[in-house]
C-alpha positions in Angstrom: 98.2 89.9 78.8 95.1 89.8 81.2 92.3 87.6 80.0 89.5 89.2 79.2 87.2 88.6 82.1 89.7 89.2 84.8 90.4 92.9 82.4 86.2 93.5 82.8 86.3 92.9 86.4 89.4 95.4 86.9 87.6 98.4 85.0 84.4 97.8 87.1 86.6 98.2 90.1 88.6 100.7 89.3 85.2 102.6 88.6 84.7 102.5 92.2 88.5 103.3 93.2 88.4 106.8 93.6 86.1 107.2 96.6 83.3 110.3 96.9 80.8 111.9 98.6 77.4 111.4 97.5 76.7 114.5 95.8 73.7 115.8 93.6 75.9 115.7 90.4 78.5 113.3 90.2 80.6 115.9 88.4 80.5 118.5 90.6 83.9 119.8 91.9 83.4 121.6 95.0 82.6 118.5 97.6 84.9 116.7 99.6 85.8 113.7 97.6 88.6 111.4 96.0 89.0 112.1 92.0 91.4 109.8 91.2 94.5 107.4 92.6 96.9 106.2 90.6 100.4 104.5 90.8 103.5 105.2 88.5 104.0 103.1 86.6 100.5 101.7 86.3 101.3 98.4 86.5 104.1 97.0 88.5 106.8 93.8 87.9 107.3 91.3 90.8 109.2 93.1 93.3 109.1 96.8 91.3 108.5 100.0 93.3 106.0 102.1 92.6 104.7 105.8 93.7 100.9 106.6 94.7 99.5 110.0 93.6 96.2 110.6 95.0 94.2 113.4 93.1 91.3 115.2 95.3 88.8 117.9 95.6 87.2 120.5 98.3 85.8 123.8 98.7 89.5 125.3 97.3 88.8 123.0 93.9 91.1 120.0 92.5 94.5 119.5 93.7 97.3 116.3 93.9 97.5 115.3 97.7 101.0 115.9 99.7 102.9 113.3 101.3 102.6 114.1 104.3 98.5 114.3 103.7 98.5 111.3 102.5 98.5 107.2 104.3 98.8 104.4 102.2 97.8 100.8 103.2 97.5 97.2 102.3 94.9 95.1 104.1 96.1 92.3 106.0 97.4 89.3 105.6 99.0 91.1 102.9 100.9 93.8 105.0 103.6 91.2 105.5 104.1 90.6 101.9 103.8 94.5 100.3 106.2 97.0 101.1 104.4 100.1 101.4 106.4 103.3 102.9 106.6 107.1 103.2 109.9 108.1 101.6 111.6 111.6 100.0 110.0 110.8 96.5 105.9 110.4 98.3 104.1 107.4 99.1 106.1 104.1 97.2 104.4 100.9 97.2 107.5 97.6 96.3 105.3 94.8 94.7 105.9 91.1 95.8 108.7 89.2 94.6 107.9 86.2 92.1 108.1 83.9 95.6 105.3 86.1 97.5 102.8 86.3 94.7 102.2 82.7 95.3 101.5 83.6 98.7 99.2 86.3 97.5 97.5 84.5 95.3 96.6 82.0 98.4 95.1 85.2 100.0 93.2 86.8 97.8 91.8 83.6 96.0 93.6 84.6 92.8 93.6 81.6 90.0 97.1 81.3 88.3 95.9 81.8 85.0 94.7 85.4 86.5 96.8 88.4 86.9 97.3 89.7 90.5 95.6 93.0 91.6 97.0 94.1 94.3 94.8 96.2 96.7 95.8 99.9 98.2 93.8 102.0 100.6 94.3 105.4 100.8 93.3 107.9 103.4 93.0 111.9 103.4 90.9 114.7 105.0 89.7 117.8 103.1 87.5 120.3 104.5 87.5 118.2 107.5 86.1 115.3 105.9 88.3 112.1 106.1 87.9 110.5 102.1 89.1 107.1 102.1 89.4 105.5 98.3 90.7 101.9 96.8 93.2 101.6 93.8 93.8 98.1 92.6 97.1 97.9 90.7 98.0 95.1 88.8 101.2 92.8 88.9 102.2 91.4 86.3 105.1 93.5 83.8 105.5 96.9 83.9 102.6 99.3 82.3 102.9 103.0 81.9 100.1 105.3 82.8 97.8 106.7 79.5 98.5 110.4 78.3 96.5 112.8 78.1 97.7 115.1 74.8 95.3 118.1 75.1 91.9 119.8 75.9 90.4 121.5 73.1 87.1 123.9 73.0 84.7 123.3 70.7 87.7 122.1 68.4 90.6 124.5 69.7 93.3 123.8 71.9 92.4 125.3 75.1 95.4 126.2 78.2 92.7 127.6 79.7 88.8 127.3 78.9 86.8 130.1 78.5 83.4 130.4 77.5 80.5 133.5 77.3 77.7 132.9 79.8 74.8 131.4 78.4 77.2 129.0 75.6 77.4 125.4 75.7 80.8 124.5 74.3 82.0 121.2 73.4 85.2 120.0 75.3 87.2 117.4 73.6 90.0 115.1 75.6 92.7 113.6 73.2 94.5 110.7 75.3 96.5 107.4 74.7 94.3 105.1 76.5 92.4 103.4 73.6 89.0 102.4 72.9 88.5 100.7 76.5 88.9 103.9 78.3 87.3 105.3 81.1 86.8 109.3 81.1 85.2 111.4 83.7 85.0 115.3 83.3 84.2 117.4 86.5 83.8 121.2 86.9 83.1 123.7 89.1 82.3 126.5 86.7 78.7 125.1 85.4 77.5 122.0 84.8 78.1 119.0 82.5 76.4 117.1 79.8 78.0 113.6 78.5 80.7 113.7 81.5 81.6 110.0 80.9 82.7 110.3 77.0 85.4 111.4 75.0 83.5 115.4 74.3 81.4 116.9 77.2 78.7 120.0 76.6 79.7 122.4 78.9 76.5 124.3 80.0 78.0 127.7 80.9 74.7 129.2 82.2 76.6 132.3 84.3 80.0 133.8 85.4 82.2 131.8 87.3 85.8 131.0 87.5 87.4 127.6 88.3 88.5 124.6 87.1 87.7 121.9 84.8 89.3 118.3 85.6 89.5 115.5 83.1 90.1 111.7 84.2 91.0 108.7 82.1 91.5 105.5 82.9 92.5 102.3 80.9 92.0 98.8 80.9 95.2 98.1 82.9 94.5 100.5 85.7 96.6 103.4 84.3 95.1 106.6 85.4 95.9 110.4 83.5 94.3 113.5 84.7 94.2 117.2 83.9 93.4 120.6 85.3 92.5 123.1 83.1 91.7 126.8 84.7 88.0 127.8 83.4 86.3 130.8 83.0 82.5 131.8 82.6 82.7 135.3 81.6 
């Protein structure tokens, strides 16, 4: 398990994984801007491959990154030591063996009673704009990624999310996380009160139609998001 501290640290720096623009509202969907990077699984074993999935944002709303979009690094001296390629399924990242982590450890100034995080850099361009984010993923035994079992308005399951102009629904997020998690809500369709909590007030103050993105994070550095279409009619 990861001792507590080293488990405080991660959270504060996976706060600052997904890079973004510096924006008026930070849950505003329609600037330039990392929402989210994660790896599958969350976690990796010495020597396990992993994929990166890189969420983002622009003018044309929330969307995953493709491959070919997409360049994943490790900063050196750890290139030599993490196997980090383009291949047919996306970007895979192979973690170091048993051996290397002792090696890693050396570089990053990792205690052995601490897990490893392992550092990825990731590199995009929307709208012209080159976003370049952070994910730290741990390794240490395998860890799946958190769910994310459903969206509901003001209580109801919602596919999509529709509200009347001038409403302030309640948006609920039911996930696997835990108590430790992390939740973001963004939207382009009005703005947001209580973004960083389990249930946001959407203030629906005039027709629109977009999206409505929902990001949670848990203490191991699993990341689950969702788009839900919205509409302010």
């Amino acid at each position: 398990m990861i001792a507590r501290r080293a488990l405080v640290a991660l959270v504060a720096l996976l706060g600052l994984a997904a890079g973004c623009a510096d924006v008026t509202d930070p849950y505003e969907l329609d600037h330039a801007r990392v929402i989210a990077v994660r790896t599958e699984p969350a976690a990796l074993a010495p020597g396990e491959r992993g994929t990166v999935d890189v969420l983002v944002t622009g003018v044309d709303g929330p969307r995953p990154v493709a491959a070919d979009a997409l360049s994943v690094t490790v900063p050196e001296p750890l290139a030599a030591l993490v196997s980090v390629a383009r291949t047919a399924d996306g970007w895979t990242v192979v973690a170091p063996t048993s051996e290397q982590l002792l090696a890693v450890r050396a570089a990053l100034g990792v205690p052995a009673e601490e897990p490893v995080a392992m550092p990825l850099t990731v590199t995009t361009t929307v709208d012209g704009v080159e976003l370049i984010a952070h994910k730290w993923t741990v390794v240490e035994a395998t860890a799946a990624n958190p769910t994310i079992t459903g969206v509901a308005v003001d209580g109801v399951a919602a596919p999509v999310i529709r509200a009347r102009a001038g409403s302030t629904p309640e948006l609920t997020v039911t996930h696997g996380a835990g108590a430790t998690a992390v939740i973001r809500w963004l939207s382009s369709v009005g703005d947001l009160e209580r973004y960083q909590s389990a249930t946001a007030t959407l203030d629906a103050t005039s027709p629109a139609r977009g999206a409505i993105v929902v990001v949670v994070r848990d203490a191991r550095g699993g990341v689950a998001w969702q788009i839900v279409p919205a509409e302010i009619e």
